[in-house]
TORMAR-779407 format. One record per atom (N, C-alpha, C): residue in three letters; atom name; x, y, z. Coordinates in steps of 0.2 Angstrom, whole numbers, plus 5000, padded with zeros to 4 digits. Layout:
// residues N
PT  ALA  CA  X  Y  Z;
...
END
This chain:
// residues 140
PT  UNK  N  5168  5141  5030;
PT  UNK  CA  5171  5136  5025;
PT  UNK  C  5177  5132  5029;
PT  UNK  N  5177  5123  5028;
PT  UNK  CA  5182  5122  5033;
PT  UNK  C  5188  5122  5027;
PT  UNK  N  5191  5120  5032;
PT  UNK  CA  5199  5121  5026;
PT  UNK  C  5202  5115  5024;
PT  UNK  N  5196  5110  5021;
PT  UNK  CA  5198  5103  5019;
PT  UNK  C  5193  5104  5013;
PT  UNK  N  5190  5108  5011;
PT  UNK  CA  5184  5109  5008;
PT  UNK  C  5187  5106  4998;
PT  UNK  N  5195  5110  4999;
PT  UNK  CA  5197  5107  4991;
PT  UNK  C  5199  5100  4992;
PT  UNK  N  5202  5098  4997;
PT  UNK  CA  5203  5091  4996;
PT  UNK  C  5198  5085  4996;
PT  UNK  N  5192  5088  5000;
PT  UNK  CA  5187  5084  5000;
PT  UNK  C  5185  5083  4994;
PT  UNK  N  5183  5091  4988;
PT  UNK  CA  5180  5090  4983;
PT  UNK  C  5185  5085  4978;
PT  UNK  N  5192  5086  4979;
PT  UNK  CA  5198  5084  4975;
PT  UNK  C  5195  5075  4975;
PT  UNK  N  5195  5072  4983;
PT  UNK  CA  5195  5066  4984;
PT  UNK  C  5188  5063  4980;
PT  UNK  N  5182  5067  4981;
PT  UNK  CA  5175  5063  4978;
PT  UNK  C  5176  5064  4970;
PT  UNK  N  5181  5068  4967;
PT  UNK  CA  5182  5066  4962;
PT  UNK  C  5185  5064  4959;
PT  UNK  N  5191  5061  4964;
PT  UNK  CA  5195  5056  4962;
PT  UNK  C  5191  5048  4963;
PT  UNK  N  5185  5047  4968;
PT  UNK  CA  5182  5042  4970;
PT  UNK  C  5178  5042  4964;
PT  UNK  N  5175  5048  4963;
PT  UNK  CA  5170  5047  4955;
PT  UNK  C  5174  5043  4950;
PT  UNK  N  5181  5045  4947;
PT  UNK  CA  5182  5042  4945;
PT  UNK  C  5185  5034  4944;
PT  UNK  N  5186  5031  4951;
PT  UNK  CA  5186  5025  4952;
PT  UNK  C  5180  5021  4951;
PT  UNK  N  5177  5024  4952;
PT  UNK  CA  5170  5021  4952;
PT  UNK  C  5168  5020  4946;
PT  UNK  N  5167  5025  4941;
PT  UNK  CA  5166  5024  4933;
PT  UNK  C  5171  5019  4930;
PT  UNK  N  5176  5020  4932;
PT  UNK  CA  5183  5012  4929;
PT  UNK  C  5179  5007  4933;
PT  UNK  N  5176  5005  4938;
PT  UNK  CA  5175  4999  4942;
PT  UNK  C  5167  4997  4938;
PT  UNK  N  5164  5003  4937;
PT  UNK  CA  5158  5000  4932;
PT  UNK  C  5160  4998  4924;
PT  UNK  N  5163  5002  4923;
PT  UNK  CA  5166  5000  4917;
PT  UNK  C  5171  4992  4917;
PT  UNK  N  5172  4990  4919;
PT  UNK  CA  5174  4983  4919;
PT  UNK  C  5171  4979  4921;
PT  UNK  N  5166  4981  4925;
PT  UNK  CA  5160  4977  4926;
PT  UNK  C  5156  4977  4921;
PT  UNK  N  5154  4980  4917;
PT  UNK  CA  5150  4978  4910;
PT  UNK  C  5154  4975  4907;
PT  UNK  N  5163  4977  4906;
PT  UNK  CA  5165  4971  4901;
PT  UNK  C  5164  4966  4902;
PT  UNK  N  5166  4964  4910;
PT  UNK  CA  5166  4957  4911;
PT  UNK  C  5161  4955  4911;
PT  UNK  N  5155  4959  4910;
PT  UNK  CA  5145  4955  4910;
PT  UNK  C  5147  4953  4903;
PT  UNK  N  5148  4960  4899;
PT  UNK  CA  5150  4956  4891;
PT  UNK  C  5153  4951  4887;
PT  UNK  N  5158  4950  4891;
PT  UNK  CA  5163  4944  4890;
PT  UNK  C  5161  4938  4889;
PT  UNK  N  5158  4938  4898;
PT  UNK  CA  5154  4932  4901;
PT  UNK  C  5147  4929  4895;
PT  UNK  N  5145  4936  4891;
PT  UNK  CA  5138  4934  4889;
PT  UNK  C  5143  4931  4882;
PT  UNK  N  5147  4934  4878;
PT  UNK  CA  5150  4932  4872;
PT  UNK  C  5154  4924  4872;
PT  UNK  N  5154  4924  4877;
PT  UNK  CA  5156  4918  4879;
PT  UNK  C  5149  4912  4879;
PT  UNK  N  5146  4913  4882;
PT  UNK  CA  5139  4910  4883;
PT  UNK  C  5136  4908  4875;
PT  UNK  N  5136  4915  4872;
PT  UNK  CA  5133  4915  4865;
PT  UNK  C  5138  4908  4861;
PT  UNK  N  5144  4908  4863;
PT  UNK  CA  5149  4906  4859;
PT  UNK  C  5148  4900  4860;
PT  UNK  N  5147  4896  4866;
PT  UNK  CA  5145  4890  4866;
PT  UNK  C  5138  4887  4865;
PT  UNK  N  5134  4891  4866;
PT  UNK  CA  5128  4890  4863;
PT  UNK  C  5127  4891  4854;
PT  UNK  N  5132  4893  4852;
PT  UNK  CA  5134  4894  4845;
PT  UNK  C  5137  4885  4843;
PT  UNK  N  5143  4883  4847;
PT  UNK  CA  5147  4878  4846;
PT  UNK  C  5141  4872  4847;
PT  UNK  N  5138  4872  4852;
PT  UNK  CA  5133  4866  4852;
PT  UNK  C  5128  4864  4848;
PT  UNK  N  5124  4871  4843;
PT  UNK  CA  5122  4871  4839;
PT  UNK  C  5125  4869  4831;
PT  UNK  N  5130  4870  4830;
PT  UNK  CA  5136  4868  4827;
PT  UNK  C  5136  4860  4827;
PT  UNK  N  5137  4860  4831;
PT  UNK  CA  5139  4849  4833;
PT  UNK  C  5132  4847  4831;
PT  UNK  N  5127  4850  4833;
PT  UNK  CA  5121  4846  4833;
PT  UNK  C  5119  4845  4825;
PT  UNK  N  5119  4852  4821;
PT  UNK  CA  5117  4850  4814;
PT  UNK  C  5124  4845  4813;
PT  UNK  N  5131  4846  4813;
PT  UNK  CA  5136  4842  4812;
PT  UNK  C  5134  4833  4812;
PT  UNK  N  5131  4833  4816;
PT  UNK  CA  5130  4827  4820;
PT  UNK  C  5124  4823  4814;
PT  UNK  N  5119  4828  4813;
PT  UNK  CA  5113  4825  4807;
PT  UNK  C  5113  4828  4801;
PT  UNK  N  5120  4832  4799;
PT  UNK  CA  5122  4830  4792;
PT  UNK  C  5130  4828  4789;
PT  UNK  N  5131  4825  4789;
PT  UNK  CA  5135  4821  4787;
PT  UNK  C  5139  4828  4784;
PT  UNK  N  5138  4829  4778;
PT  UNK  CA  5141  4833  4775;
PT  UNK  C  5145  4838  4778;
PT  UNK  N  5143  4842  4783;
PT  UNK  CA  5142  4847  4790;
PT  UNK  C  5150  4843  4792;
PT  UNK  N  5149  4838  4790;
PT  UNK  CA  5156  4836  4797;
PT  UNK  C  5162  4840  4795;
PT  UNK  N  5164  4840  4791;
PT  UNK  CA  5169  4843  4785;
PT  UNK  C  5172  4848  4789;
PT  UNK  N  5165  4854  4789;
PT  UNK  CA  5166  4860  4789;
PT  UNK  C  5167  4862  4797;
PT  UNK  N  5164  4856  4799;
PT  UNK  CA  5163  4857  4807;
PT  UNK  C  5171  4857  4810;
PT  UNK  N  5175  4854  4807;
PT  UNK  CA  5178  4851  4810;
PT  UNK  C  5185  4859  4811;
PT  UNK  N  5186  4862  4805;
PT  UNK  CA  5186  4869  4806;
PT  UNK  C  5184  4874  4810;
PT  UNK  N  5177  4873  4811;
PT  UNK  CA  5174  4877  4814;
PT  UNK  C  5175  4877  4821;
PT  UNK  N  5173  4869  4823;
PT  UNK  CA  5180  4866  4830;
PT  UNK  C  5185  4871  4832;
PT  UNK  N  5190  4872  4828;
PT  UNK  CA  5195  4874  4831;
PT  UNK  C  5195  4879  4829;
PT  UNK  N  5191  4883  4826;
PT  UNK  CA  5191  4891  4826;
PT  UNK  C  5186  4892  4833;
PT  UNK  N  5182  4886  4834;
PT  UNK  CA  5178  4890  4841;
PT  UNK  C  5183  4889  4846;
PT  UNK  N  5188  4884  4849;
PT  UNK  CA  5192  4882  4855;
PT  UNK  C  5196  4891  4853;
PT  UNK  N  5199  4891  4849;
PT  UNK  CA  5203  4898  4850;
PT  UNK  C  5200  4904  4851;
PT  UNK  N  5195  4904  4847;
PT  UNK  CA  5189  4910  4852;
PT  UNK  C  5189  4909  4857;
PT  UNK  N  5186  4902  4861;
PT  UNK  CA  5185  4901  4867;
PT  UNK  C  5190  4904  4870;
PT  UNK  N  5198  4902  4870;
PT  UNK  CA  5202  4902  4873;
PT  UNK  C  5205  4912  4874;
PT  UNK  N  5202  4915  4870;
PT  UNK  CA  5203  4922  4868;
PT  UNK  C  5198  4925  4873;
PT  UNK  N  5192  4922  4874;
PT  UNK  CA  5186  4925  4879;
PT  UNK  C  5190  4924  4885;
PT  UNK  N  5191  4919  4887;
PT  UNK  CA  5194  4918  4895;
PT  UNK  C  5199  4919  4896;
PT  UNK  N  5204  4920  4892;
PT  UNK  CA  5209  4925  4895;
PT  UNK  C  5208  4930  4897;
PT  UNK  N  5203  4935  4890;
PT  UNK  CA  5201  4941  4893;
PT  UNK  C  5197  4943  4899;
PT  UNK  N  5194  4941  4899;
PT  UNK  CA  5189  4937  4906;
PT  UNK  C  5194  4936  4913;
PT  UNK  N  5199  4932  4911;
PT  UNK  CA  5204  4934  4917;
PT  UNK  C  5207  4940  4918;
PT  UNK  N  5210  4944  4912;
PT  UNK  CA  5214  4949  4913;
PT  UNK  C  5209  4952  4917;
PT  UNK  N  5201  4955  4912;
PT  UNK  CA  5196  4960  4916;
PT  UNK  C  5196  4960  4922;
PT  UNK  N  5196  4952  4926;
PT  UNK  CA  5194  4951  4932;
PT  UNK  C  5200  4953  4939;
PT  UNK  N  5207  4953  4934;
PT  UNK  CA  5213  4955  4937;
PT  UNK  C  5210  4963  4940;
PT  UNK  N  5207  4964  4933;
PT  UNK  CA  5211  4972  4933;
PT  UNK  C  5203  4977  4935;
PT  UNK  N  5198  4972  4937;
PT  UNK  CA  5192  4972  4942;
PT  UNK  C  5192  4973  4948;
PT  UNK  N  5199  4969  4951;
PT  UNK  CA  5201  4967  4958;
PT  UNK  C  5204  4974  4960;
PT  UNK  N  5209  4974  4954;
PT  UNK  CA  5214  4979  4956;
PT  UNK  C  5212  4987  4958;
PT  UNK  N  5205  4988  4952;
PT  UNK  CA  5200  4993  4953;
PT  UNK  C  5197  4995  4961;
PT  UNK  N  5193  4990  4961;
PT  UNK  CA  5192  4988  4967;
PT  UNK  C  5194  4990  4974;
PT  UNK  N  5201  4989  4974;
PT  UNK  CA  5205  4989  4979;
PT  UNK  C  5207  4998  4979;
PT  UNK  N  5208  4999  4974;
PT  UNK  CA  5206  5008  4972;
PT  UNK  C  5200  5013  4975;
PT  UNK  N  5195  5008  4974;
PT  UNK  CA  5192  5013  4976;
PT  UNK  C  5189  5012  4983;
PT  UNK  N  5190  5006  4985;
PT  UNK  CA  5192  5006  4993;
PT  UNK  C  5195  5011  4997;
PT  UNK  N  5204  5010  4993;
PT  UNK  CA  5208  5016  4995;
PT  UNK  C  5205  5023  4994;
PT  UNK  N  5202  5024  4990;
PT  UNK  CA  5198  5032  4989;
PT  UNK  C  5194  5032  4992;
PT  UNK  N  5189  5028  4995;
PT  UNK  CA  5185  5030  4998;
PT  UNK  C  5188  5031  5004;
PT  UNK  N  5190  5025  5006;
PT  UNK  CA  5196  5028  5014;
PT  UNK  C  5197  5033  5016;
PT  UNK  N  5202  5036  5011;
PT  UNK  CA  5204  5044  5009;
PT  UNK  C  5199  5050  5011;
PT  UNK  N  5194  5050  5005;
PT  UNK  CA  5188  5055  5007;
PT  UNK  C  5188  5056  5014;
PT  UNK  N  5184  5049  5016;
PT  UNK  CA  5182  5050  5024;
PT  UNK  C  5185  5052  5030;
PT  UNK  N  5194  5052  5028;
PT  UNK  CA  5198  5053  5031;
PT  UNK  C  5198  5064  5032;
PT  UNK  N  5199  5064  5025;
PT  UNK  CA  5197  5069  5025;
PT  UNK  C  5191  5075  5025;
PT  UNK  N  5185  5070  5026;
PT  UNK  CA  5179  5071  5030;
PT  UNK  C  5177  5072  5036;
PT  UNK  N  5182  5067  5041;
PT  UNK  CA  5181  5067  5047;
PT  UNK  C  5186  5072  5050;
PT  UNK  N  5190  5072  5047;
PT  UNK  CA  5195  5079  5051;
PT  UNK  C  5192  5088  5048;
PT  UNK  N  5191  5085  5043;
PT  UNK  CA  5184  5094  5043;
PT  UNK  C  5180  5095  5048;
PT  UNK  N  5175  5086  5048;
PT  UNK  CA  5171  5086  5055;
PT  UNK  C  5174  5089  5061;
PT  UNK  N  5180  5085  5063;
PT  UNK  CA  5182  5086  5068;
PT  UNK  C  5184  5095  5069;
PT  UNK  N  5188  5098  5064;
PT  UNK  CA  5190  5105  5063;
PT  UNK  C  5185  5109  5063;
PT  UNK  N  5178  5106  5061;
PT  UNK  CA  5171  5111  5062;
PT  UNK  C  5167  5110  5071;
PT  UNK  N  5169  5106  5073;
PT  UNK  CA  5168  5104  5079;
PT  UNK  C  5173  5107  5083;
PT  UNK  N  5182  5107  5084;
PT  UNK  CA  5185  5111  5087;
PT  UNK  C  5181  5118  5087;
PT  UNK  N  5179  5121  5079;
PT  UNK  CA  5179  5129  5080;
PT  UNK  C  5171  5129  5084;
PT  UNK  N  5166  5125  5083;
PT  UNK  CA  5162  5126  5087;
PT  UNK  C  5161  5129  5094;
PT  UNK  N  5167  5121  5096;
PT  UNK  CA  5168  5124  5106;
PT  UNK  C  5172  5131  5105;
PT  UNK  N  5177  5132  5100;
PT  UNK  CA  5179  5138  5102;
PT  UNK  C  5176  5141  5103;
PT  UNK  N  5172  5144  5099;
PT  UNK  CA  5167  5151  5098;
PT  UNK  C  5163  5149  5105;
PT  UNK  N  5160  5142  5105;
PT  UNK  CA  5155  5143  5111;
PT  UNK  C  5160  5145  5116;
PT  UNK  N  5164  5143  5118;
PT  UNK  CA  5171  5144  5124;
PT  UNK  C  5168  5153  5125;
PT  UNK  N  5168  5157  5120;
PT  UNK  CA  5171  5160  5117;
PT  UNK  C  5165  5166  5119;
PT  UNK  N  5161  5163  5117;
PT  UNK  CA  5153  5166  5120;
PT  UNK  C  5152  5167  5126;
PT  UNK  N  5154  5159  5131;
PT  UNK  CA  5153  5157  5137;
PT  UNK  C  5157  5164  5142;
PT  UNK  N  5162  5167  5138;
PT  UNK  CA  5168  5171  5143;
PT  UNK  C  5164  5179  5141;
PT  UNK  N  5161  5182  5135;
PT  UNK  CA  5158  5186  5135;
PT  UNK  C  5152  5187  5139;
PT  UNK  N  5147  5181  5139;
PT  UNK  CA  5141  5182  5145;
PT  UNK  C  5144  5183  5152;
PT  UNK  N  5149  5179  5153;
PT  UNK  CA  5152  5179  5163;
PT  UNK  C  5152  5188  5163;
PT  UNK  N  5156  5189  5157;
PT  UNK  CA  5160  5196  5159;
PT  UNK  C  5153  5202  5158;
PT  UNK  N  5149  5200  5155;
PT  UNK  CA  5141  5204  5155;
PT  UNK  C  5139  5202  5161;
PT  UNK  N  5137  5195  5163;
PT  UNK  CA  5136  5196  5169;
PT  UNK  C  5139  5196  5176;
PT  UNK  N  5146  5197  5175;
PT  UNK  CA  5149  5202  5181;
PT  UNK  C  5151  5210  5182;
PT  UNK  N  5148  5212  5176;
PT  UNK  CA  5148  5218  5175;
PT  UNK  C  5139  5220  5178;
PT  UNK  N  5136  5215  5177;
PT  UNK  CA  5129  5219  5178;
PT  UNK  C  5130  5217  5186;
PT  UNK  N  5132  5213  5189;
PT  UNK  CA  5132  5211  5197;
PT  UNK  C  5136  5218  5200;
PT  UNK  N  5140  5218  5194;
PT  UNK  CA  5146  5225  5200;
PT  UNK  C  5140  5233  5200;
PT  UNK  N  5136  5232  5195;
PT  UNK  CA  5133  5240  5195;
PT  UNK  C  5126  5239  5199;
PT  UNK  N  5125  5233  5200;
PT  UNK  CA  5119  5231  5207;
PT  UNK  C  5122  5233  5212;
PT  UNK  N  5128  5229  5215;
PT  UNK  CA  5132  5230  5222;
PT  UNK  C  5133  5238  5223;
PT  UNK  N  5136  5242  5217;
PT  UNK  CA  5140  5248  5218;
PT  UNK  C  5133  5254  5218;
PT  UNK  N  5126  5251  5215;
PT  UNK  CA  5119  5254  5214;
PT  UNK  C  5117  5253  5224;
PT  UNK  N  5117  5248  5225;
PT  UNK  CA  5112  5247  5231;
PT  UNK  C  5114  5249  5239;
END
């Protein structure tokens, strides 16, 4: 077991977690963008009976300026989500960072114990085989 093994699992769930915030704003921001879409495809359908019935204009004219303030409510949010997209973003960059930081020093610390032990091997076979060489020489 290397001895990074809790902070590694600590850090991929802290990156899971970035990750779910950074998809979650990315849907709202698909949502927003589509609500917005809808909204002016709403308003041009509006204008358009407006425009071939007279009567329509009246009502239209209300509707006008209840769509600009919606408009204006969409793209705000819209800006705020893409603030707080960016800022997510930049998060989970830094997490991912992190992990790997702490994933290459486990590497690196299981790669240290490897030479040791090989090192380590390498001094037990010399000493087998200048034991076996002394009892040939001391034999012959």
């Amino acid at each position: 077991m290397t001895p990074f093994r809790s902070q590694i699992r600590l850090q991929k769930f802290q990156l899971d977690e970035v990750q779910r915030q950074v998809a979650d704003l990315d849907r709202l921001a698909a949502r927003l963008q589509a609500d917005l879409a809808q909204l002016d495809a709403e308003a041009a359908a509006e204008q358009a009976v407006a425009q071939t019935n007279p009567d329509a204009g009246f009502a239209y004219a209300a509707y006008a300026a209840n769509w600009v303030e919606r408009r204006r409510k969409l793209i705000d949010s819209i800006s705020d989500v893409e603030g707080e997209l960016t800022q997510a973003r930049d998060q989970l960059r830094d997490a991912f960072a992190e992990l790997k930081k702490y994933e290459l020093a486990a590497a690196s610390a299981i790669e240290r114990a490897v030479k040791k032990r090989s090192a380590r091997d390498q001094v037990d076979q010399d000493e087998v085989g200048l034991a076996l060489f002394r009892r040939r020489n001391a034999a012959g």
